[in-house]
N, C-alpha and C positions, 0 to 999 in steps of 0.2 A: 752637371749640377745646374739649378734651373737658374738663368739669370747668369752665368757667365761663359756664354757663349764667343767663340771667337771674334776679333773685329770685324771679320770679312764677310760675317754675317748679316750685319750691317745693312740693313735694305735703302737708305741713302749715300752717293757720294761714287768714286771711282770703284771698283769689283777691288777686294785685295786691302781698302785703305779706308782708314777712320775717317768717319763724318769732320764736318768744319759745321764749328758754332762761334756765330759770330754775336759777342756779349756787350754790353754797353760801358767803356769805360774797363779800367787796368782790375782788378782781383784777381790775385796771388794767395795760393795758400800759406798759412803760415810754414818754414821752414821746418823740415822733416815731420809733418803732419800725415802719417798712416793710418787709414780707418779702414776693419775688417769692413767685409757685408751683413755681420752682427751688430756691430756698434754701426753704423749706418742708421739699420733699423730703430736701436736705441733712441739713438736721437730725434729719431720722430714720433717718440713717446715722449712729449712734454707734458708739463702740470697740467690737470684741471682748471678751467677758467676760476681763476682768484685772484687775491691780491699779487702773489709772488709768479704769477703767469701773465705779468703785463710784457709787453716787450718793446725796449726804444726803435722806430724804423727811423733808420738816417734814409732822406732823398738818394733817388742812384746818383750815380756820376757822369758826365757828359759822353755821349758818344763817341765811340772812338772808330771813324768811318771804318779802316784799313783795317783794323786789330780782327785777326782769326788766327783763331788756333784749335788746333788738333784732338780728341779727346776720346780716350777709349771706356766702354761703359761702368768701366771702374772709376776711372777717372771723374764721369759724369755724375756718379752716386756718389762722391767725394765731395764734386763741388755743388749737388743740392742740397748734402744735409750739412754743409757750410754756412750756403744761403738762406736755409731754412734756419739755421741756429742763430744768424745774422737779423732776421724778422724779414727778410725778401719771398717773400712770399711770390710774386709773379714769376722771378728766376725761379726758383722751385718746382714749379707750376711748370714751366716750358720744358727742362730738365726734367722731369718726370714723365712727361708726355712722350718726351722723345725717346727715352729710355722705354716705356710702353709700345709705343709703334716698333722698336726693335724686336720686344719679349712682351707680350701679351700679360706675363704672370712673371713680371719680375717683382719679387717681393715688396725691396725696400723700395723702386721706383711706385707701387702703387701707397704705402704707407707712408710716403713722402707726400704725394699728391694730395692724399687725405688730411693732413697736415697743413700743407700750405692752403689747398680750398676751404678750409677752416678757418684759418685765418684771414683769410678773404671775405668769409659771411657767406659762399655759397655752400649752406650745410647738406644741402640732396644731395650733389657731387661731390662731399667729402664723405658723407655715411655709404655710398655707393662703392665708393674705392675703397672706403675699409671694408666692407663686407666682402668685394672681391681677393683683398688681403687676407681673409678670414680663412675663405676659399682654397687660396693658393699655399696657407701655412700648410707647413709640414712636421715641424719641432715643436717642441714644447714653450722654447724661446721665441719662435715665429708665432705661434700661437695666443702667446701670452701679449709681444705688443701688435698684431691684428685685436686682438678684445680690449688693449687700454684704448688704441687709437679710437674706434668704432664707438666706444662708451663716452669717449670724450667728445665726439661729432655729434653724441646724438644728445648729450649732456646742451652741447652751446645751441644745439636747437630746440633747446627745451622739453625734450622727451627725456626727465630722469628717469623715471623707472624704467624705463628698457634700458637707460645709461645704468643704473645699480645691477639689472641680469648681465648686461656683460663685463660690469668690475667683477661681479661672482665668480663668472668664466674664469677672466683671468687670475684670480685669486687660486684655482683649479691649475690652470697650468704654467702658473709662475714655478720659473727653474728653483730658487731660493728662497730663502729668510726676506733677502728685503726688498726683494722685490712681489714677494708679495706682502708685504708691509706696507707698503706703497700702494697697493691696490685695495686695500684695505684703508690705512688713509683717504684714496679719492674719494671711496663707495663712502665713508662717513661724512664730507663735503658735499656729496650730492645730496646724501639724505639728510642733510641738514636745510637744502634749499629746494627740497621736493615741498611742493604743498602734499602732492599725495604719500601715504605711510600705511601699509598693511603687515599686519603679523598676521601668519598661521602656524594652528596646532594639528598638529598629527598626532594620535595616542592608537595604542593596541594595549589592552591589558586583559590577562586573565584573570577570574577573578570567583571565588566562592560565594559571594551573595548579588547578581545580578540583578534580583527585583528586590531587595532593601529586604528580604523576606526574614519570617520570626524565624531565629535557632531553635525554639519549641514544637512541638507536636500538639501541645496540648495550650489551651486556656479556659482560665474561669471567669465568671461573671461574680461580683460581689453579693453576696444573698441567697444565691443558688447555688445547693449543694452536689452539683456534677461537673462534669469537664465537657467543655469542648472543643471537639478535633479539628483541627485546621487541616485547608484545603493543599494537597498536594501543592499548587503555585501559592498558597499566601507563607508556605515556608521556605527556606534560604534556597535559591535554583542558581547554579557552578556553569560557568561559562565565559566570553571573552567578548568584553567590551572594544567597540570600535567607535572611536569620536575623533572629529574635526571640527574645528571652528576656524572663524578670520573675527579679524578687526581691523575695518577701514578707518582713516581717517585723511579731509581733505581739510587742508589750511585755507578758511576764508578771506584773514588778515589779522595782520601780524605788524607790533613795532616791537621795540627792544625791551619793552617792560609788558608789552598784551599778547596774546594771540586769539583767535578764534576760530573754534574748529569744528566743521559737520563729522557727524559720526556715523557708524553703519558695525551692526555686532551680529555674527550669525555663527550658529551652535549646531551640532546636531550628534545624538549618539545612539546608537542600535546594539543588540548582543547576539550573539548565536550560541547556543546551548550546547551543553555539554550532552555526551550520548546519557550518563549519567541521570542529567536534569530531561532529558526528553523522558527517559524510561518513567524518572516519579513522575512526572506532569504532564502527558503526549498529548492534552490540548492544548498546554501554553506553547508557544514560539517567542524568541526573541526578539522579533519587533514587537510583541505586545509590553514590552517594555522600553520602549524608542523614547526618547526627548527631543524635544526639538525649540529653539531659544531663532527669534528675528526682533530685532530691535535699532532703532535709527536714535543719535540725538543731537546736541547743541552742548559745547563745552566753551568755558570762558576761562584762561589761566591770565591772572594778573602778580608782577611782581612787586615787591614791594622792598621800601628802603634800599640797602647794598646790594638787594638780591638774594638775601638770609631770610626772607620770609617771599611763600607762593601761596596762593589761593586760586582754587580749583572749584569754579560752578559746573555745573550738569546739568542736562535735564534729557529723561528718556521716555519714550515711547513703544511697548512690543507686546508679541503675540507670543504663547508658549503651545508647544502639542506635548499629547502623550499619546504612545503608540497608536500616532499617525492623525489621530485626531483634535482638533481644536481645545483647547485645556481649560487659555484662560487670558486676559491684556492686562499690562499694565502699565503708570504711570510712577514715574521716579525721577526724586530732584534731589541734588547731594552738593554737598559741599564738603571741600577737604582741604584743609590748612596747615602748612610744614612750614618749620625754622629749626635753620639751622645753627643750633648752638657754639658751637667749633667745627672745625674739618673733620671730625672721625663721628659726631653725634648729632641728631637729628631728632627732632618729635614732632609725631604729623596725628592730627581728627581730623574726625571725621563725622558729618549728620545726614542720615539719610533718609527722607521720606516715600514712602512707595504707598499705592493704593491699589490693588489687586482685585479683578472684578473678572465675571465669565459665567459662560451655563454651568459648566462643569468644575469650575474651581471654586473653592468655598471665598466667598468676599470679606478683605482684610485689609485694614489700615495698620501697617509696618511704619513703626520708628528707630533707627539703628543707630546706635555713638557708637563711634572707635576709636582708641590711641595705640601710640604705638612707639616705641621709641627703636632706633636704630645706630648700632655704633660699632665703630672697624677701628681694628687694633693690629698690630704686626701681625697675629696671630691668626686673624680670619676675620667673621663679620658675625654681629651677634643681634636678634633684633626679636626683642619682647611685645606682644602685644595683649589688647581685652578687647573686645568687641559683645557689647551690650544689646536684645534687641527687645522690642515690645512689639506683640501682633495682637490685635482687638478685632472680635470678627465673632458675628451668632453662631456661628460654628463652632463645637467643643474642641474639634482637630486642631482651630488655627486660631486659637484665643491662648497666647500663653506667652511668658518669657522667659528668656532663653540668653545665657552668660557664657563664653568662651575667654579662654586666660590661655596662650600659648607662646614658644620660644623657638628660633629658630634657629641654627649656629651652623656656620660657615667654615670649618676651620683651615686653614693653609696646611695638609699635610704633603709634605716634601715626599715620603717614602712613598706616598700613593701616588702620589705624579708621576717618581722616576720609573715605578713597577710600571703602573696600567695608562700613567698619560690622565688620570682620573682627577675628578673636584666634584668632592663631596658633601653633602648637605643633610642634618638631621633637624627632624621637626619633634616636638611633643605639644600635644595639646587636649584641653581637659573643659567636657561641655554639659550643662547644665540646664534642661528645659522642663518649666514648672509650666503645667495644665491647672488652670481652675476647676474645672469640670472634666469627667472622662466616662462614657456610656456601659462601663467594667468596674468602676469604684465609686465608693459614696464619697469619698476624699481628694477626689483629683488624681492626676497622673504625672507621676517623674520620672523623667530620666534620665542617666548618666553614662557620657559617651569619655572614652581615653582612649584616644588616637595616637599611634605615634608611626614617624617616617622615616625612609633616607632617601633620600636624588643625589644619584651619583652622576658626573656629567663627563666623557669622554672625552678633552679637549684634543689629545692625536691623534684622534678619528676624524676626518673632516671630508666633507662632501658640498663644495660650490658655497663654502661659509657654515654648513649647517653641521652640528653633533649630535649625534645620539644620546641619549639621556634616559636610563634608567628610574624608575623609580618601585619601590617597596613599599606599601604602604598596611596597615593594620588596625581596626576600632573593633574597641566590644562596647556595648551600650547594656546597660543595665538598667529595668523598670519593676517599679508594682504593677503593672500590667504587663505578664508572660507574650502577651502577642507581641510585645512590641522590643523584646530582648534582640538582640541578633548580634552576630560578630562580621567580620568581613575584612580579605586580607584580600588585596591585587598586587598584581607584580607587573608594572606597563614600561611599554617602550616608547618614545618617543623622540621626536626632534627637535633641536631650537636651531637659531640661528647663533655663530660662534661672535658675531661685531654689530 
């Protein structure tokens, strides 16, 4: 087994007989004190630098010229994660070393080391040894503290985010419950004092309306007594959405009531056709239906009073494509304001202004109010909202407003946990867009969308933190204008993060 090689191994001292370390001053273990080469390792998984990972160093104690004694490598990993639980970091540090020059890839001697040069401030040669720790694991328990050690070295030198991918790790090969609970706790202390913060979305979904297309064959024009046939692609085309997006964001500064923070938002989603959708349409392709979303901005969150009221400024700047080509910029500045009522309820607006300009996008000044209330009960989580919008623009398309009233409901079911490990989520939602003008009726254009969802979310499926995430989702919309009816059901997969 690696790391417990006989004494006589031993490359310093007589052939046959344990090394002589000569120590400064008496330490004695405590009475009947046995420590596997498991718990060893243990111990040089300490906290996260926080408040409760300070540690008292008492001065050593006087030399004691004559004092040597005898110690075998057990012995030796005994008395460094002593000295190490002790806050001696340079005993540690020599102890490990020596333990090294004996075994190259003894575990706990290199996770020791990492440990005490850590605590020392030289974090190169402690992220160094934990990565050789990394290295030399074997077990799922060696595994698990090589990626706390290595995350916490690279944590105090200020690399969090590569300190959050390897609490991920370990979160991965944590033997138990709380021990990865604990890794799970640090990852949320780091990511509380990372300026840097990115989410990404992965989706796949199938889906029966890929280019927003009419469920009709047919339309008419107001006045004129015939129909007209629409184009194989301006109707509904069946195929599978592929999108990803991130959202960066770097903390510029920060006190206990402000923050402010640069932003960075990028989107993008493509489809591939069904054999189905190729046969009606064999000139369209799915990227002739691509999106594409780049956008950077500036956010200011201020709190206020007890901390029962936040206010949220924005302000954005992007470019949009559609399949593949430049679309359209635009400029958005928002504001959104939450107080918290009690612990279980919350109500937050919202005002958005955007102005929308481009060759090919029609030019529109968008005003959006939102409310929305939110409130958790033993039961689950239930959150109502309306979102208002006004678009003004010489274009008959994007001159109109547009009213959404929707609910969302969380509930706690027990029996879907214990079956599938599942958290389930149902949406409904009911939308309303009034056209002034429309180049098909002498009356304007309406229409009415009812949407309704479920995201169900795999909590004991887990992958480096992350779950799978279902979702179902369905709208029919309904117009005086035929061209613009359509229905549309996807069924996607996706991922989130589970903390």
């Amino acid at each position: 087994m690696r790391g417990n090689r006989s004494v006589g191994d031993m490359p310093r001292g007589r052939p046959g007989s344990p090394p002589r370390l000569r120590r400064r001053g008496p330490c004695r273990s405590p009475s009947g004190l046995r420590l596997s080469l498991g718990l060893i390792a243990a111990l040089a998984v300490t906290a996260l630098p926080g408040p409760s990972a300070v540690a008292q160093v008492s001065p050593p104690a006087e030399t004691a010229p004559d004092s040597t004694h005898r110690l075998t490598p057990e012995q030796m990993r005994r008395l460094a994660a002593l000295r190490m639980a002790r806050g001696d970091a340079p005993m540690t540090v020599s102890l490990a070393l020596a333990l090294l020059n004996r075994d190259p890839e003894d575990l706990s001697a290199l996770l020791l080391l990492a440990q005490a040069e850590r605590a020392l401030g030289r974090y190169d040669t402690a992220i160094d040894a934990a990565a050789r720790a990394w290295d030399v694991a074997a077990t799922p328990e060696e595994r698990y503290a090589a990626a706390m050690v290595r995350a916490q070295a690279l944590s105090s030198a200020g690399h969090r985010t590569r300190a959050q991918l390897w609490l991920r790790r370990a979160t991965e090969e944590a033997p138990d419950a709380r021990t990865r609970a604990r890794a799970i706790r640090d990852f949320k202390y780091v990511r509380l004092r990372n300026p840097w913060s990115t989410q990404l979305r992965f989706a796949v979904t199938p889906t029966d309306n890929v280019n927003n297309g009419s469920a009709e064959d047919t339309f008419t024009i107001d006045g004129l007594p015939f129909e007209f046939i629409l184009s194989d692609s301006a109707k509904a085309l069946s195929g599978v959405e592929l999108s990803f997006g991130a959202d960066t964001r770097y903390r510029l500064a920060e006190t206990p009531r402000r923050a402010t923070d640069l932003l960075l938002r990028v989107s993008h989603s493509t489809y591939v056709l069904s054999n189905e959708a190729k046969d009606a349409a064999p000139e369209a392709e799915g990227r002739d239906f691509a999106t594409s979303s780049l956008s950077a901005g500036l956010s200011r969150r201020i709190m206020f009073g007890d901390k029962k009221n936040e206010l949220v400024l924005t302000g954005w700047a992007g470019q949009n494509w559609y399949g593949g080509d430049p679309y359209g910029h635009f400029l958005r500045a928002g504001a959104r304001f939450s107080h918290n009522l009690d612990p279980r309820n919350r109500l937050t607006t919202g005002l958005t202004l955007e102005a929308r300009r481009g060759d090919d996008a029609p030019e529109a000044d968008v005003g959006l109010l939102s409310l929305s209330w939110d409130h958790a009960w033993t039961g689950g989580q239930l959150s109502v909202y309306g979102v208002a919008t006004r678009s003004v623009s010489d274009s008959v398309t994007a001159d109109y407003r547009d009213l959404r009233l929707g609910a969302r409901v969380a509930p706690d079911m027990d029996w879907l946990k214990a079956a599938l490990g599942a958290d389930p989520a149902f949406t409904l939602e009911a939308r309303a867009r009034d056209f002034d003008a429309s180049p098909y009726t002498f009356d304007g254009r309406r229409d009415e969308e009812l949407m309704a969802g479920v995201e169900v979310v795999f909590r004991d499926v887990d992958y480096y933190g992350f779950n799978p995430v279902m979702t179902l989702e369905s709208s029919v919309t309904s117009s005086n204008v035929s061209l613009n009816e359509s229905d549309r059901t996807g069924l996607g997969l996706s991922i989130r993060s589970a903390f």
